[in-house]
Backbone bond lengths (Angstrom), bond angles and torsions (degrees), N, CA, C in turn:
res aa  C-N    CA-C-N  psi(-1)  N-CA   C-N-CA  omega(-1)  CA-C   N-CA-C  phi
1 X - - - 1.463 - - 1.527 109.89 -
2 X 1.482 111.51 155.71 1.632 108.07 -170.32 1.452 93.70 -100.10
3 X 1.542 113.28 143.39 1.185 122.00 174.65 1.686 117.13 -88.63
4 X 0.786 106.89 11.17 2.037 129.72 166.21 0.977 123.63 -77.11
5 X 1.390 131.82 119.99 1.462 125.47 -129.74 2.025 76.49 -114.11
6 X 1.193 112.41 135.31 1.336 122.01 177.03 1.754 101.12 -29.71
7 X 1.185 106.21 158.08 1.573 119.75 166.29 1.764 98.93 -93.94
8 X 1.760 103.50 148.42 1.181 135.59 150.05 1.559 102.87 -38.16
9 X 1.438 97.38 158.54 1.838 123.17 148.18 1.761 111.57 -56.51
10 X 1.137 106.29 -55.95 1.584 134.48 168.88 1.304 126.12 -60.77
11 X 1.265 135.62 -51.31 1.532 130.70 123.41 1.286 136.66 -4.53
12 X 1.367 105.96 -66.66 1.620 124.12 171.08 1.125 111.31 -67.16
13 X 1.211 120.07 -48.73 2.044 122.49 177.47 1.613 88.53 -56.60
14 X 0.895 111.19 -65.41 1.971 107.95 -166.43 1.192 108.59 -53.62
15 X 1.450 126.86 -40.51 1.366 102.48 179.77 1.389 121.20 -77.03
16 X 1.814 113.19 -29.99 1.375 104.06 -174.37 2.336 107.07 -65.57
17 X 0.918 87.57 -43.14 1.931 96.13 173.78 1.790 97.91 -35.91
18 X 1.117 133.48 -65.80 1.233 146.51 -140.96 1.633 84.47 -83.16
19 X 1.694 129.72 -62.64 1.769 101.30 -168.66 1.692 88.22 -78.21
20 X 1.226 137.98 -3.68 1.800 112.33 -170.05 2.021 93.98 -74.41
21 X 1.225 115.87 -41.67 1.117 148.77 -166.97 1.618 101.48 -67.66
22 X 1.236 123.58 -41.93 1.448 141.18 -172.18 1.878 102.89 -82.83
23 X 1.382 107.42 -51.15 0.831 121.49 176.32 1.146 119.02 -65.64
24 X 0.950 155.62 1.25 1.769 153.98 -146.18 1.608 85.26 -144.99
25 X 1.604 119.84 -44.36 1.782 110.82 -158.97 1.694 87.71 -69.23
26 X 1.378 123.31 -26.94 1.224 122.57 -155.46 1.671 100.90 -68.15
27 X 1.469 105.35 -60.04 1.072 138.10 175.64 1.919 112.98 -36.58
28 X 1.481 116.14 -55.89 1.298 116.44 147.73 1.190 129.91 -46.44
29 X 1.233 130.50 -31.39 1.646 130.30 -169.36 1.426 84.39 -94.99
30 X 0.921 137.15 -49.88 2.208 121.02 -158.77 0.908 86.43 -87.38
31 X 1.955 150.09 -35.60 1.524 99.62 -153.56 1.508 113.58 -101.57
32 X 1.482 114.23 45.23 1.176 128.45 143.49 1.466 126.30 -67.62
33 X 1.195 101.59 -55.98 1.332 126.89 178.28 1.492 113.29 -63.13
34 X 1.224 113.88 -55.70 1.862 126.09 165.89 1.362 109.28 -38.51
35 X 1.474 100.03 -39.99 1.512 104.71 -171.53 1.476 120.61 -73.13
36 X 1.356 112.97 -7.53 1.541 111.51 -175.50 1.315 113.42 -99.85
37 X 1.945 111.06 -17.28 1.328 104.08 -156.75 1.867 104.62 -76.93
38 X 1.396 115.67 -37.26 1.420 124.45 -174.10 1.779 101.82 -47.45
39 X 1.363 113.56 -30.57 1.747 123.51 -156.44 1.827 74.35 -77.50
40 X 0.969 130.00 -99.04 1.271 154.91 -167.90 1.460 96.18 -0.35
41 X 0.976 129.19 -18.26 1.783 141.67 -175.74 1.081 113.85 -120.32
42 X 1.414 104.30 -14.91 1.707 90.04 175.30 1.769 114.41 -60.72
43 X 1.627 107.86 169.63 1.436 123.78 -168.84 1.623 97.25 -119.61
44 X 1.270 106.73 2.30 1.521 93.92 179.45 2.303 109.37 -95.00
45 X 1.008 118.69 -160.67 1.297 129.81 176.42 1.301 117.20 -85.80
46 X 1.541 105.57 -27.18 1.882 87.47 -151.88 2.134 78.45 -156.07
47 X 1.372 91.90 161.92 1.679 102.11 -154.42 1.574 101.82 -85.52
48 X 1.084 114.27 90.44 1.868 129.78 -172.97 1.413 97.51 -121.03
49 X 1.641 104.03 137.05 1.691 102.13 140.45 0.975 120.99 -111.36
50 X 1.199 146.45 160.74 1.851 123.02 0.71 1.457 95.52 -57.38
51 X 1.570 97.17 148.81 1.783 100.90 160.11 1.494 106.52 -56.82
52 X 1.542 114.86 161.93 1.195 120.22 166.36 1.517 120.02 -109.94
53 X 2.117 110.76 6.12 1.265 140.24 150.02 1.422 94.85 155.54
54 X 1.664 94.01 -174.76 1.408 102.36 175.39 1.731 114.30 -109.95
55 X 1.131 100.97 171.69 1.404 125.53 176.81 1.424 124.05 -175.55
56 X 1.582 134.67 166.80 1.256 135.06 -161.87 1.553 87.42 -118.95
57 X 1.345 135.26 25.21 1.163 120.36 -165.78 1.579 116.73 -84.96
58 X 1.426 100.84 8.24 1.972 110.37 -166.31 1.584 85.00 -108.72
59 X 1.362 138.69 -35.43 1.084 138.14 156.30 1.192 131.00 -43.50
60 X 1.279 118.96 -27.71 1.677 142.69 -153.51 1.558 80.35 -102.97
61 X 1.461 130.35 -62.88 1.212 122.43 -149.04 1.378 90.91 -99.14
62 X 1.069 161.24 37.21 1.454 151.35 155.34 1.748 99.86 -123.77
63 X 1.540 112.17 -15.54 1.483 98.24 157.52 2.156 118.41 -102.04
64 X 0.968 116.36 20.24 1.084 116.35 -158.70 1.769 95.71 -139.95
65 X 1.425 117.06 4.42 1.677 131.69 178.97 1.303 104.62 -79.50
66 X 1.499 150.45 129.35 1.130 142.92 157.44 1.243 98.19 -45.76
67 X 1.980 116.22 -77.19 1.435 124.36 -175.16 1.515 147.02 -43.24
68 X 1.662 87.74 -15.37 1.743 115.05 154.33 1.160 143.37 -39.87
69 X 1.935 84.84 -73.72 1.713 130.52 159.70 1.279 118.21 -44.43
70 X 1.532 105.82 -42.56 1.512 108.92 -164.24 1.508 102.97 -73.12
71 X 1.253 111.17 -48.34 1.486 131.64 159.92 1.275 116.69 -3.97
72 X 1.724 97.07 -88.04 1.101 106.71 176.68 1.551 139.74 -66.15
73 X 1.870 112.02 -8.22 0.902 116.71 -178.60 1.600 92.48 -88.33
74 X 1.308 144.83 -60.42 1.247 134.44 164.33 1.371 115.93 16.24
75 X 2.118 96.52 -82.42 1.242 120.65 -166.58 1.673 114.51 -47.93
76 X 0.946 114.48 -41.96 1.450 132.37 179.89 1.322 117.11 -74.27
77 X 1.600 116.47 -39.30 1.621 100.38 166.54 1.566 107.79 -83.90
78 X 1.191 133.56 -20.88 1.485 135.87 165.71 1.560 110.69 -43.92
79 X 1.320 105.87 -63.68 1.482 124.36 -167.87 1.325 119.05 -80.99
80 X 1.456 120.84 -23.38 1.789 120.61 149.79 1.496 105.87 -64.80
81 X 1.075 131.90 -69.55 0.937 128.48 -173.88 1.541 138.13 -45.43
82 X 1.599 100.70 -38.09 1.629 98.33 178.03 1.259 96.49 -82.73
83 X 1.669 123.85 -5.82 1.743 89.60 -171.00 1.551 98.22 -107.59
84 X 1.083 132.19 -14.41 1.366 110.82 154.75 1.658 130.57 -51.72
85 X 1.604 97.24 -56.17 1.860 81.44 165.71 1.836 104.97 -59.51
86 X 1.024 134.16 -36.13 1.289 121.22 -174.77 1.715 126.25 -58.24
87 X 1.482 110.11 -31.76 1.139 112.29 151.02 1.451 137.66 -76.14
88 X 1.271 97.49 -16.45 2.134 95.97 164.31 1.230 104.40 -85.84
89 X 1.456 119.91 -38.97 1.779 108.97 -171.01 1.568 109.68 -61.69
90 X 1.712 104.73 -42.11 1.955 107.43 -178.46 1.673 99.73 -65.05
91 X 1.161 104.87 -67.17 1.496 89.13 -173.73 1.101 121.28 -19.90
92 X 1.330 110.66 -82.20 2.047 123.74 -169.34 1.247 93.68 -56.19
93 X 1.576 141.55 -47.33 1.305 127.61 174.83 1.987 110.09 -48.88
94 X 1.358 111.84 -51.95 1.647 108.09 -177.84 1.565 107.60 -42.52
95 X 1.847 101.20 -65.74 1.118 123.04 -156.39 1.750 104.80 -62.90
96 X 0.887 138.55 -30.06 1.481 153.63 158.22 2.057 102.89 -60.39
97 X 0.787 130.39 -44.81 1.546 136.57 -178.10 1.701 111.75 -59.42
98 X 1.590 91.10 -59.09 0.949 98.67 179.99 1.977 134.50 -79.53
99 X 1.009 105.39 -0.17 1.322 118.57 157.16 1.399 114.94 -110.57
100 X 1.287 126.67 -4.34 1.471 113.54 -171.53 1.666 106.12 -90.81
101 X 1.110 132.40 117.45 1.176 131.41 157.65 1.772 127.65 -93.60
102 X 1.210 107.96 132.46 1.542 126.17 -147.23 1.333 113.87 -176.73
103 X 1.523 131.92 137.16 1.413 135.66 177.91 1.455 118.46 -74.65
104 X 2.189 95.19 -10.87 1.301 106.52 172.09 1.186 125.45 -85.90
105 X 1.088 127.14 -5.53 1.903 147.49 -146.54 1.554 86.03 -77.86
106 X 1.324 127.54 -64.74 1.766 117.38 -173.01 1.263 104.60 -61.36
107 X 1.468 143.06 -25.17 1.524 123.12 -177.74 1.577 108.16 -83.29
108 X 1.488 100.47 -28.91 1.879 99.55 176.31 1.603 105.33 -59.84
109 X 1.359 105.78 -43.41 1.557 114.82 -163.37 1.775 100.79 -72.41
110 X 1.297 104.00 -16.81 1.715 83.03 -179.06 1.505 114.44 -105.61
111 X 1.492 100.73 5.83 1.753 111.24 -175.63 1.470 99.84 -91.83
112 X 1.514 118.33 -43.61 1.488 121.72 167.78 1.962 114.29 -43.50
113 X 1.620 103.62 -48.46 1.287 99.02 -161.40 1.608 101.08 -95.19
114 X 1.586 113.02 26.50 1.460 98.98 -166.27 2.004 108.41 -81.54
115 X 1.363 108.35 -21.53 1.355 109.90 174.80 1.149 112.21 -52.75
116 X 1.203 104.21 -15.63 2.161 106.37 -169.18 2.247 101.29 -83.66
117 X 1.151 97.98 -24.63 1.478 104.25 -174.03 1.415 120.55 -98.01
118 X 1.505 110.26 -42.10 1.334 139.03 -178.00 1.624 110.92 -46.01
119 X 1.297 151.16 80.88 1.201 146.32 -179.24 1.994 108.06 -16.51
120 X 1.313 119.10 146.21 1.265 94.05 -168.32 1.633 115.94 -103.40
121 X 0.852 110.25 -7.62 1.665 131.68 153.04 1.579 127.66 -50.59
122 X 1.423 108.61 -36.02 1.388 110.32 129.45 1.110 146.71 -47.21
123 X 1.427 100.48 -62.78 1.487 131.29 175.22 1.941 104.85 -51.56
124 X 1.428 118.34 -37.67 1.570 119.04 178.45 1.278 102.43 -71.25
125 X 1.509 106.58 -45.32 1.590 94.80 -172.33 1.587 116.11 -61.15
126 X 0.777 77.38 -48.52 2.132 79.27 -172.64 1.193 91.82 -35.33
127 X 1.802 122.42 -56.98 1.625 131.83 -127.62 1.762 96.06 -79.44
128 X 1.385 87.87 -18.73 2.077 99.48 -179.08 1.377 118.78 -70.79
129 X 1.229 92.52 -34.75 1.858 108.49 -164.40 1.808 116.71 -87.29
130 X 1.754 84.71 -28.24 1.744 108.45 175.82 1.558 105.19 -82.39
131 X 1.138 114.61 -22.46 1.524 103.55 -158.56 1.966 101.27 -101.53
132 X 1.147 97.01 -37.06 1.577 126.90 -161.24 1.609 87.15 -44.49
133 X 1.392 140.19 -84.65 1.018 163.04 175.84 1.918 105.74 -31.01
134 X 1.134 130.80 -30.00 0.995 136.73 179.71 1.681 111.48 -95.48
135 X 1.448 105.17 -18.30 1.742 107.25 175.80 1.759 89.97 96.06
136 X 1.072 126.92 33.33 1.939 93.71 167.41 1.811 111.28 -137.19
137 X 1.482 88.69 46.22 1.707 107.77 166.54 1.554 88.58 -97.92
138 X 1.626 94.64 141.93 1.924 95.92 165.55 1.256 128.26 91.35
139 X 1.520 94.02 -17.74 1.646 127.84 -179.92 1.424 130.57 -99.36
140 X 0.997 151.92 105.92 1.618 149.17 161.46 1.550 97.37 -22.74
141 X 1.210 154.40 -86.57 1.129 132.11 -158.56 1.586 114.98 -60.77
142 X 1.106 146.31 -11.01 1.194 148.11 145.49 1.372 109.61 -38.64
143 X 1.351 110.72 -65.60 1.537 115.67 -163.43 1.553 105.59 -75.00
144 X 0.977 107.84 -17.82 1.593 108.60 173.98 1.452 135.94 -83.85
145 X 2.030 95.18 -25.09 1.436 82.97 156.73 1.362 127.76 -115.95
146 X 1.560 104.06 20.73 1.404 112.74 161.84 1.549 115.41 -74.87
147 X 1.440 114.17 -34.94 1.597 108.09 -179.68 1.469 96.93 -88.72
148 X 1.636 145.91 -11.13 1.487 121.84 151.84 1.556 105.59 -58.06
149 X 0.961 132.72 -107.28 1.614 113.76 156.04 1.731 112.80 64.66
150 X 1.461 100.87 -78.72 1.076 128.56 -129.89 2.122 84.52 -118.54
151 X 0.881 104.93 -26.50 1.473 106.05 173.50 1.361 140.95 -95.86
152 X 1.393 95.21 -29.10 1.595 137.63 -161.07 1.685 84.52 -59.65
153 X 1.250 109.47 -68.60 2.024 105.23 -176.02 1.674 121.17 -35.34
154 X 1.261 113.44 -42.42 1.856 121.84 166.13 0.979 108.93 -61.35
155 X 1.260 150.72 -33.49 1.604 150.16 -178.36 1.578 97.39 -83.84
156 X 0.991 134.47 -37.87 1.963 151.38 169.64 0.888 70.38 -52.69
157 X 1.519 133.53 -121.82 1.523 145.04 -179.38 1.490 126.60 51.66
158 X 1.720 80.35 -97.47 1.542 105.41 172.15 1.479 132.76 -62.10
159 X 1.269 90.20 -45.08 1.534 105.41 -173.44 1.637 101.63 -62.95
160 X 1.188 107.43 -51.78 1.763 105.99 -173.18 1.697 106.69 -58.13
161 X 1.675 96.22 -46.75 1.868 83.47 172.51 1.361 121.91 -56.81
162 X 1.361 115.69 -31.15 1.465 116.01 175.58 1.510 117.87 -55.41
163 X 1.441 103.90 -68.42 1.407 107.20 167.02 1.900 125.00 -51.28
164 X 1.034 108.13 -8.16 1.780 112.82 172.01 1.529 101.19 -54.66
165 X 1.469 120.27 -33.40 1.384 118.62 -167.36 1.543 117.01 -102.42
166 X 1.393 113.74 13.97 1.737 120.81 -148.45 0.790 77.86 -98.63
167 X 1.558 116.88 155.75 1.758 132.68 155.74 1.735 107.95 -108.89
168 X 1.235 84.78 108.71 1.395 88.32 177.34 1.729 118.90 -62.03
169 X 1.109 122.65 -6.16 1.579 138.21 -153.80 2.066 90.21 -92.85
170 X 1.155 110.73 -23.11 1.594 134.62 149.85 1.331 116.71 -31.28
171 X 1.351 103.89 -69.30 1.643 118.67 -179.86 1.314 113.18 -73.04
172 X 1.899 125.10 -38.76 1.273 119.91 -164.15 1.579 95.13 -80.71
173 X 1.148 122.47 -8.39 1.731 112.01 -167.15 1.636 87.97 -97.39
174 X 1.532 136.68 -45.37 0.896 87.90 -177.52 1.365 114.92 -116.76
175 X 1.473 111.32 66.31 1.712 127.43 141.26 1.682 106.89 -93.91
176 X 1.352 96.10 -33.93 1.738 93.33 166.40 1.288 130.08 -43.47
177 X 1.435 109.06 -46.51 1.324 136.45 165.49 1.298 114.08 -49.58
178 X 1.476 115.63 -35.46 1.645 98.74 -170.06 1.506 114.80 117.41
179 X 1.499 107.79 -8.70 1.683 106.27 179.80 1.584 96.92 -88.76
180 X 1.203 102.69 140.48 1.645 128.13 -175.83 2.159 90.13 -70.11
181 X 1.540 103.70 155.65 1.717 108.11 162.43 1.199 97.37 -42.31
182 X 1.143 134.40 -75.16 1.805 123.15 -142.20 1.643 101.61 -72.19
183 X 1.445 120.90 -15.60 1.207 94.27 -170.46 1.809 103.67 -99.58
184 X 1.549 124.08 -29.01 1.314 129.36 161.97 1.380 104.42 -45.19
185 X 1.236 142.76 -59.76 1.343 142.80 175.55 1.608 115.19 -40.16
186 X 1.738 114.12 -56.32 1.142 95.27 169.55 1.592 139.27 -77.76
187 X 1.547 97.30 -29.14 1.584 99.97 168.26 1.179 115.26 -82.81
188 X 1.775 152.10 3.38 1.514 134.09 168.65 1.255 87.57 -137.25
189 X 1.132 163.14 -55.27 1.515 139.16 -156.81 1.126 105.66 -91.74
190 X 1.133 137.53 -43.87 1.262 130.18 -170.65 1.750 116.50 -55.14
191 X 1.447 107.61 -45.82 1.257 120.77 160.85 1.317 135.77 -26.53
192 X 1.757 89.24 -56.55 1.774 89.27 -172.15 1.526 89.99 -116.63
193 X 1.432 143.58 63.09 0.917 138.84 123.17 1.652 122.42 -126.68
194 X 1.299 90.89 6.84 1.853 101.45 179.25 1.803 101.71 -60.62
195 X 1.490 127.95 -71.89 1.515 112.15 168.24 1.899 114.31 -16.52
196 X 1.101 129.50 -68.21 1.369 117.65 174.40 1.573 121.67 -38.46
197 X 1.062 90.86 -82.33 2.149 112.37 160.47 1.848 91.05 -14.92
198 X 1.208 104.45 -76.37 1.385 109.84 176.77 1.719 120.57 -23.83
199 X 1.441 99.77 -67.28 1.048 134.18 -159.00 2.138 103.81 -59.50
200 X 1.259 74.01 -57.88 2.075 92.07 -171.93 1.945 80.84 -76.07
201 X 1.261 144.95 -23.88 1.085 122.92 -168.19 1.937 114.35 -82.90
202 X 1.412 81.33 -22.49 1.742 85.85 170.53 1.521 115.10 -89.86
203 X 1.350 114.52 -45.88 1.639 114.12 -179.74 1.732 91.46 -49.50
204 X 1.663 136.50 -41.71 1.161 133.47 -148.51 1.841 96.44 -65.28
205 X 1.483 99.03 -69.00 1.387 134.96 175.72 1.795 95.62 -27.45
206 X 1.245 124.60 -73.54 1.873 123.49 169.12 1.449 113.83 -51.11
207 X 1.613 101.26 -11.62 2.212 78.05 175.00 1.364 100.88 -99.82
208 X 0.964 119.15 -35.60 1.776 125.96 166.34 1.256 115.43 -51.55
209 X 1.214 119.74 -39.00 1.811 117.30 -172.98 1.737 110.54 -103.26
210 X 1.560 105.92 8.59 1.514 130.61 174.88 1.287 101.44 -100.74
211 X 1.491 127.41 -51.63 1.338 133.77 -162.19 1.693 113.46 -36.36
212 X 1.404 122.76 140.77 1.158 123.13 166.17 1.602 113.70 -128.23
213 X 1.700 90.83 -60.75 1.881 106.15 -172.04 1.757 94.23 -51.62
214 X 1.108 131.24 -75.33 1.784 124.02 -162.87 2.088 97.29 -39.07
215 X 1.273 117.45 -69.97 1.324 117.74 166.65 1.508 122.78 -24.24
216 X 0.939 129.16 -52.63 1.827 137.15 175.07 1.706 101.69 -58.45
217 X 1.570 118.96 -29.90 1.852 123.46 -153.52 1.936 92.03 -103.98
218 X 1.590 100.97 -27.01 1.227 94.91 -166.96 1.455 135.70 -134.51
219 X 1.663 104.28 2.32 1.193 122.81 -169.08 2.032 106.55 -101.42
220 X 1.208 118.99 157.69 1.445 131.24 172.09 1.410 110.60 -107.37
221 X 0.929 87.91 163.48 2.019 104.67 163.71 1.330 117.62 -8.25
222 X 1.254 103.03 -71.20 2.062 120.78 -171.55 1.410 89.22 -84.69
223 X 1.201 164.82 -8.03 1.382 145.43 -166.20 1.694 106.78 -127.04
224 X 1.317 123.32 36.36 0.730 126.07 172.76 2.125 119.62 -99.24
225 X 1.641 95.79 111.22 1.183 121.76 -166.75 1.524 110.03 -47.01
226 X 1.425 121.34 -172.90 1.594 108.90 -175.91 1.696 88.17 -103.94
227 X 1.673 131.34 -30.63 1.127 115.96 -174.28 2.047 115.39 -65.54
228 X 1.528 85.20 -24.65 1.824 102.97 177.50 1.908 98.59 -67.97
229 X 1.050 110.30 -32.73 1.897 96.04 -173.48 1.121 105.54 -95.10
230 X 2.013 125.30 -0.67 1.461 100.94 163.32 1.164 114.72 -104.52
231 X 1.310 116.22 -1.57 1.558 107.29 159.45 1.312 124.35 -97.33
232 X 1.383 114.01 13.97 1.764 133.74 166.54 1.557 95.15 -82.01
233 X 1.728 122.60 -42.14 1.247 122.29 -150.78 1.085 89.25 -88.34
234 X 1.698 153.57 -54.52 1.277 139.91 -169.32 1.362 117.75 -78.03
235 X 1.473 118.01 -0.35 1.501 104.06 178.76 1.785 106.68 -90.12
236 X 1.771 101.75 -23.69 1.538 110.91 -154.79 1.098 79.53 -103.69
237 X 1.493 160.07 -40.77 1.419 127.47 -123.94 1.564 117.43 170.49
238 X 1.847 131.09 34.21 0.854 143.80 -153.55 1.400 135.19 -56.27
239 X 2.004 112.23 77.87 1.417 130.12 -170.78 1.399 109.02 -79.12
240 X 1.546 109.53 136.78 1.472 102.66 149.43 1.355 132.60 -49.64
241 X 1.066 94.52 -1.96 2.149 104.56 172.96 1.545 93.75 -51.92
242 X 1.256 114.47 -63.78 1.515 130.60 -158.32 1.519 110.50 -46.81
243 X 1.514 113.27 -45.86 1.511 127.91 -179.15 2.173 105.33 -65.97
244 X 1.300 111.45 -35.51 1.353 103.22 164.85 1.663 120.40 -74.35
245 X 1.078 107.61 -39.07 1.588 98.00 160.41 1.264 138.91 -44.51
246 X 1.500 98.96 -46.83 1.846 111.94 170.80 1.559 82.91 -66.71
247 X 0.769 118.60 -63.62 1.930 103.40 -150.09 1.743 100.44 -45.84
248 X 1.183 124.59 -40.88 1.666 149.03 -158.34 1.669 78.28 -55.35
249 X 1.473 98.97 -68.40 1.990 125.71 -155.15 1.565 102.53 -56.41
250 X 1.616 110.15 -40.15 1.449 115.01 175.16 1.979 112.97 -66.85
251 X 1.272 95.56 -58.60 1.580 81.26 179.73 1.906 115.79 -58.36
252 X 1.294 102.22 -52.99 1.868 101.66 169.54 1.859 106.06 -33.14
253 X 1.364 114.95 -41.91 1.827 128.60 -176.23 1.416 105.10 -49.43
254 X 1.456 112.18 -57.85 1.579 141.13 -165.77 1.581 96.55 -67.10
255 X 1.192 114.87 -78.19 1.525 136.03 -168.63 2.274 93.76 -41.62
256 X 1.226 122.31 -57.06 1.470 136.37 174.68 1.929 91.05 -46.01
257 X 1.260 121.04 -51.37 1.193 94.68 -150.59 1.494 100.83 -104.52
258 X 1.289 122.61 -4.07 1.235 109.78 159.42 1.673 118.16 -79.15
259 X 1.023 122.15 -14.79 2.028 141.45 150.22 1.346 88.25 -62.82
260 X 1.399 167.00 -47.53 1.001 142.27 -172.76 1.787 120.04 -87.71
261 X 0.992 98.71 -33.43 1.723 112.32 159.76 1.462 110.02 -41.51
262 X 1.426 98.39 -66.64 1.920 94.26 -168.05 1.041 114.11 -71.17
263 X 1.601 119.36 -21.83 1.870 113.97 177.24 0.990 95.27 -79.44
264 X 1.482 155.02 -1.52 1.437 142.04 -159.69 1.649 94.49 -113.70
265 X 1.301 129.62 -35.38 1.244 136.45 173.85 1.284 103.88 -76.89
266 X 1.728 147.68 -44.44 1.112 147.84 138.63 1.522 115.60 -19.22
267 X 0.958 111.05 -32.51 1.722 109.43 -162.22 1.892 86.58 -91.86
268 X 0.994 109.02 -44.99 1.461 118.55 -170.27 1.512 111.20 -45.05
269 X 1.756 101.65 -63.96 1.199 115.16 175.68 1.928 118.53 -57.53
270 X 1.249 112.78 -34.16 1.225 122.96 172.41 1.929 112.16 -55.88
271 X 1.057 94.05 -51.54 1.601 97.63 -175.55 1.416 103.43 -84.41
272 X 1.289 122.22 -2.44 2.120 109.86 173.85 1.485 82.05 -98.53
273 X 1.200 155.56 -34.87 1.508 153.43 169.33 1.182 115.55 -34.63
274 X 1.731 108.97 -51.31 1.577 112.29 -177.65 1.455 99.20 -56.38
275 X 1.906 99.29 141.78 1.814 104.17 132.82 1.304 147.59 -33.70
């Protein structure tokens, strides 16, 4: 027998309101997105409905573009790159937070996460005016550590939530033992906070391979990102090329967050494991 005491008249109205209600906000946010994928196939020139048929030919020409390619290869050495330094800088930034005790620890902690709040148009300008003078406008290392920058707070993030559950009494037993810092670090902490690491390394990896505004303040010719050539492509010259890209950018979106699902269910299972 269920120990759930029947629902109300009032109950039931509230819950059905809340998914009809749930359902519709949902329904607003994708069928933006729904709306691009049918275009992306169209066979005509220019973004109309009714189709006038299909074809893969916006596919064909956004894989067969030098200026595409280049794009996308950009995006990818940009976006490996800042999020690896972005995951050593958050880490040692978490792992440092979270043992440091200080009346200062919340103002450090909100100067670290201020890129996450900070409008980012601000955030370019500064990064233009700071960098300009040093030579790293125009440059791949410019743009790379403007989008660490800009990532570094999601790797903070995670990692500290991860560690909310750590026992540090972990590490002191086995320094007890005789394992030196670097080697306790890699055999017990590193372990059970790698899912986070994980975690802030992909949210990092999507703001970098999202980025546009820092790109427009700081990028050249050859370093122009794939989110920078679709907003080059709709201001100059508006192809259905552009609508297969989003579709490309949406599944890469999907594919990230189902990788964030299983480390988040990983992390779950990890911490009902602990003692």
């Amino acid at each position: 027998m269920s120990n759930h005491a029947p629902r109300t008249t009032g109950q039931r109205f509230a819950w059905g309101a809340t998914v009809v209600v749930s359902a519709l906000v949902f329904a607003f946010l994708v069928a933006p997105i729904l709306a691009i994928v049918p275009l992306s196939f169209s066979s005509g020139s220019f973004l109309t409905y009714p189709l006038p048929g299909f074809s893969l030919r916006w596919y064909q020409d956004f894989l067969q573009s030098d200026r595409w390619m280049l794009s996308v290869k950009n995006s990818f050495i940009i976006g490996i790159a800042s999020t690896l330094l972005a995951m050593l800088l958050g880490t040692l930034a978490a792992l440092g937070l979270s043992t440091w005790k200080s009346r200062w620890k919340a103002v450090v902690l909100a100067v670290v996460l201020s890129p996450m709040v900070v409008p980012v148009v601000i955030t370019g300008v500064g990064l233009y005016f700071f960098f300009a003078p040093l030579g790293l406008t125009g440059n791949y290392w410019g743009l790379i550590l403007a989008h660490t920058a800009l990532a570094t707070p999601f790797v903070v993030v995670t990692v500290s939530a991860t560690l909310q559950g750590f026992d540090m009494n972990l590490v002191r037993a086995a320094a007890s033992l005789g394992a030196s810092p670097v080697v306790a670090f890699r055999r017990v902490t590193l372990p059970l906070i790698l899912p986070g690491m994980a975690s802030g390394g992909l949210f990092a990896f999507a703001t970098s391979f999202d980025e546009v505004v820092t790109v427009l303040f700081l990028a050249g010719p050859e370093q122009r990102t794939l989110p920078r050539e679709m907003f080059a492509g709709i201001r100059e010259n508006i192809s259905p090329t552009i609508t297969a890209v989003a579709v490309i950018l949406t599944a890469l979106s999907i594919i990230l967050l189902v990788v964030m699902e299983a480390l988040r269910r990983r992390t779950e299972r990890l911490r009902g494991n602990a003692p």
